[in-house]
Structures are given as structure tokens and as C-alpha cells.
N, C-alpha and C positions, 0 to 999 in steps of 0.2 A: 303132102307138100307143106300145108300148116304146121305139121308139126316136126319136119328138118327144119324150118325158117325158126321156130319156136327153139329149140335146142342150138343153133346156130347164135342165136340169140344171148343164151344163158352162157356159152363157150366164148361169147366174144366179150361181156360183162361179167365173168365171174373173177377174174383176173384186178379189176378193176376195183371191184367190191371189198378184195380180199385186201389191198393194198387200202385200202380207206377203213380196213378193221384192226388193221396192223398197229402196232406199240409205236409210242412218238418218245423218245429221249430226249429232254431238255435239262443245260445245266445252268445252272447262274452263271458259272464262271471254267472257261475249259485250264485258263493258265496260273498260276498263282505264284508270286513270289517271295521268297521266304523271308527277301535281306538277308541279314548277315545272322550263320550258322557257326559253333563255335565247335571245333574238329571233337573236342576233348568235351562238350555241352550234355553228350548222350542224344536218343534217338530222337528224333522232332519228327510232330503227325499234322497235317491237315486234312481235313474232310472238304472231298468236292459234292456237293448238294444237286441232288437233281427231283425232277418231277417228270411223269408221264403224260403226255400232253394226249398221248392216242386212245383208242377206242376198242385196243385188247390188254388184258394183261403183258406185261414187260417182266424178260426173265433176262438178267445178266451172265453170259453164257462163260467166260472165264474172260481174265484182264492177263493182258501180256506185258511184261515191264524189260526194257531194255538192260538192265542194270540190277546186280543182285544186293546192291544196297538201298534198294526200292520196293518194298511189299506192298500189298493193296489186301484189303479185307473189306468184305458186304455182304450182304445178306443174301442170300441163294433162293430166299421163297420170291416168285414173282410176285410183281409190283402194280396192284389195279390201277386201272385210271384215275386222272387227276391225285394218286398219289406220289407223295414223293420220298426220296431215299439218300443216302452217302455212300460214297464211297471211301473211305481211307485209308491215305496212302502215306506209308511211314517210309523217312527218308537217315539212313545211316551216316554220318559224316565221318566217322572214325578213318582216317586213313588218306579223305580222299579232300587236303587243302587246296584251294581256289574258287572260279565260278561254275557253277555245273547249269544245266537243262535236261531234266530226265523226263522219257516220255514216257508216257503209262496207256495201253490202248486197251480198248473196251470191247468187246464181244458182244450183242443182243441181238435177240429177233424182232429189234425195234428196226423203225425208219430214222437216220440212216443206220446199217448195219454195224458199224464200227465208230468209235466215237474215238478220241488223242485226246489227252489229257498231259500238261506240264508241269513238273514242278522245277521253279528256276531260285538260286540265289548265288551264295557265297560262301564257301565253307573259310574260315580264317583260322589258319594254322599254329599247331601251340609253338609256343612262344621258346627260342632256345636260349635264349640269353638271360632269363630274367631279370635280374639284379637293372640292367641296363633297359632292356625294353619297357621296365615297369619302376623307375626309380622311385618314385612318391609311397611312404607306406601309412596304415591306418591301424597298426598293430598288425598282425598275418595277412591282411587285404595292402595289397599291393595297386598302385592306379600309373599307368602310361602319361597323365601330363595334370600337372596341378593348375589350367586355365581355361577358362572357356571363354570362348572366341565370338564375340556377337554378334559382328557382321557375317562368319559365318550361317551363325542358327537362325539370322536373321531372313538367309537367303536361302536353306533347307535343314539341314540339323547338324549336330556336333554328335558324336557318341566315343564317349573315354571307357576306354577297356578295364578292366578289372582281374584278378585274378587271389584265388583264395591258396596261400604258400603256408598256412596251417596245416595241422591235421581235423581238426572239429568244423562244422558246418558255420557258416557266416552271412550273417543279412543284416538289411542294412535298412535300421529301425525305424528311421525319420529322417528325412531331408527338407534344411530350412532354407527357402530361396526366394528369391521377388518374385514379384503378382507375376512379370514379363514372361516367366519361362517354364514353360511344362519341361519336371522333370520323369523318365520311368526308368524303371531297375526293371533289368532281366536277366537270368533267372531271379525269382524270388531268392533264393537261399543258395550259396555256393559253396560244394564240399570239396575236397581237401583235390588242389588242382585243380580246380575246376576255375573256366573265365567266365566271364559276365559281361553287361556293359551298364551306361547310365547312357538314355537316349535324351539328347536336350533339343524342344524344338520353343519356338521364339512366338508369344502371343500378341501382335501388333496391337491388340484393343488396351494393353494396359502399357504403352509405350510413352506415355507422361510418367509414370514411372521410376522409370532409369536415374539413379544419379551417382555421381563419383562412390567410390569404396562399397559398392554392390558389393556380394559373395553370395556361394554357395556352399554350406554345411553337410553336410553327412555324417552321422552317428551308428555306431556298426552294432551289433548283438554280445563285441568280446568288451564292449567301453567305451574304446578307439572312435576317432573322428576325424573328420580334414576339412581343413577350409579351399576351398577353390578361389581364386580370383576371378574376376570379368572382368575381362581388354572390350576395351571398344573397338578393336581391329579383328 
């Protein structure tokens, strides 16, 4: 009799044990957004970051992606505890101008068994008109508007488009601007077609600052330069 109660015992807590030895998947982040993707830019990759939080090894058993312009790449040796690993997931823009949300789902013999992963932005499409959509030029670098707008960047950001109507590679060497305004270039260097952008966002600590006939300079890799104005509208 002791020893059915005894076995009854181990059948009714082994179940229990097994689930408390099991792999914990944790990410920092399940969603991530890209902003703004540039159709004709080439491949863009983020890595989603995770760690094993449980108390077995964690093995990534296959990632299923909605979308064949969505690959995921990781490492196939299981993953002890407390360590951690990526997953990345490269996203194609070629083809596919507007907003997108691609889901990427995860497979392990972790707790839970399947994990969703997002990757969300904006693909912006190449430009057909150029001459017109991009009238401002810098020698082959072409720019959609020669002003930056402050009460804009003031209240989130401005970003002026770019695009390289050369055939040689183009970047864009130094930009001279008040203390006010962070500026960044993206891509570094832009080859022949290719768009870009100048993201401008607004530092309130240096807002004593500001005064009449502000600008912003850019000087390119072929010589070439442009002056931007600042509207205080």
C-alpha cells in the first residue's frame, strides 16, 4: 500500500517538476520599429535580444515568417541558462512601398512554447519624378526642400530626403549647424540611386540660442554644399 501511495506520489509531481525544469524565453523587446525604410536603401536587419530565464537548456526549434521578404537567422546550438542570444531578422523593402507589420513567430521547448515577434515601419517609395520631387541640388545629391521648419523639430522631428542622381558614391562630410539641433545622415554614403535622409531633431537645453539668419550647411564628398534656411514656423 506504501509503496502505490509512494508512486502515486511521483506521477502526481513529476509533471510539475518537469515544467519548473523547463526553458524560460525572455526578450527585451517583442516589437520594434524601423521608421522610415527606403524601397531602393537595400536589405535592413535588426536583432531581437533575448535571454533564458529557466532552468533547462533552450533550443530554437524553427522561426516561421509570414512573408518572404522577412528572413530570421540564429544559432541552432541550445542556449544554457541565464544565457542569452539574437535572433535576426532581415527585412526586404524592394518592391514593397508603404507601411508594413511583419510577424516572425518562434518555435522552442521553452515556457511559453511560441513566442511573435514584429517588425513594423514604412517602406517610402522611389521617387518618379525627380527633377520635381527633389528640386534643390548639391552637385549629383539632390534634396526635396531647402528649409527647416522649427516649430516642427521643435515638437518631434523634420527628416529631408536625399537622393544620389550620380553614378559614384556620395556622403556627406561635415554639417555646420547651431548648438539647437541634432543633426544625423542616413545611410552614411549613398550610391548611385540610392535615397537617404538628414533626420533633424530640436535640443531645448540650447534654446537661448536661436537668433535671426540661423542655417544649416552640408558639404558632400564630390565639393558640393547647400545652405538650408531655418523658418521659425
Amino acid at each position: 500500500m506504501l509503496t502505490k501511495i509512494f508512486l502515486y506520489c511521483i506521477l502526481l509531481f513529476t509533471p510539475t517538476l518537469l515544467v519548473a525544469q523547463r526553458a524560460k524565453i525572455t526578450f527585451e523587446k517583442t516589437t520594434f520599429d524601423m521608421g522610415f525604410v527606403l524601397e531602393n536603401g537595400g536589405k535592413v536587419t535588426h536583432h531581437f535580444k533575448f535571454i533564458n530565464k529557466g532552468k533547462a537548456p533552450l533550443l530554437i526549434k524553427y522561426i516561421e515568417t509570414t512573408c518572404g521578404c522577412t528572413t530570421p537567422k540564429w544559432n541552432k546550438r541550445p542556449i544554457l541558462p541565464r544565457d542569452s542570444g539574437i535572433i535576426s531578422v532581415t527585412f526586404n523593402p524592394k518592391d514593397r512601398p508603404g507601411v508594413f507589420s511583419k510577424k516572425i513567430i518562434v518555435y522552442t521547448n521553452a515556457t511559453p512554447p511560441n513566442t511573435v515577434l514584429r517588425l513594423e515601419g514604412e517602406v517610402i517609395a522611389k521617387p518618379t519624378d525627380i527633377p520635381k520631387e527633389y528640386p534643390f541640388t548639391a552637385g549629383d545629391l539632390r534634396i526635396n526642400t531647402d528649409t527647416i521648419h522649427l516649430k516642427q523639430v521643435e515638437t518631434k522631428q523634420q527628416i529631408i530626403n536625399l537622393i544620389n542622381t550620380g553614378k559614384k558614391n556620395i556622403s556627406i562630410v561635415s554639417i555646420l549647424k547651431p548648438d539647437y539641433l541634432e543633426i544625423n545622415c542616413t545611410p552614411l554614403s549613398l550610391e548611385k540611386e540610392m535615397m537617404g535622409n538628414l533626420i533633424i531633431r530640436y535640443l531645448p537645453q540650447h534654446a537661448d540660442k536661436i537668433k535671426p539668419g540661423d542655417h544649416v550647411l552640408i558639404n558632400t564628398s564630390q565639393g558640393s554644399s547647400y545652405k538650408f534656411t531655418i523658418s521659425p514656423n
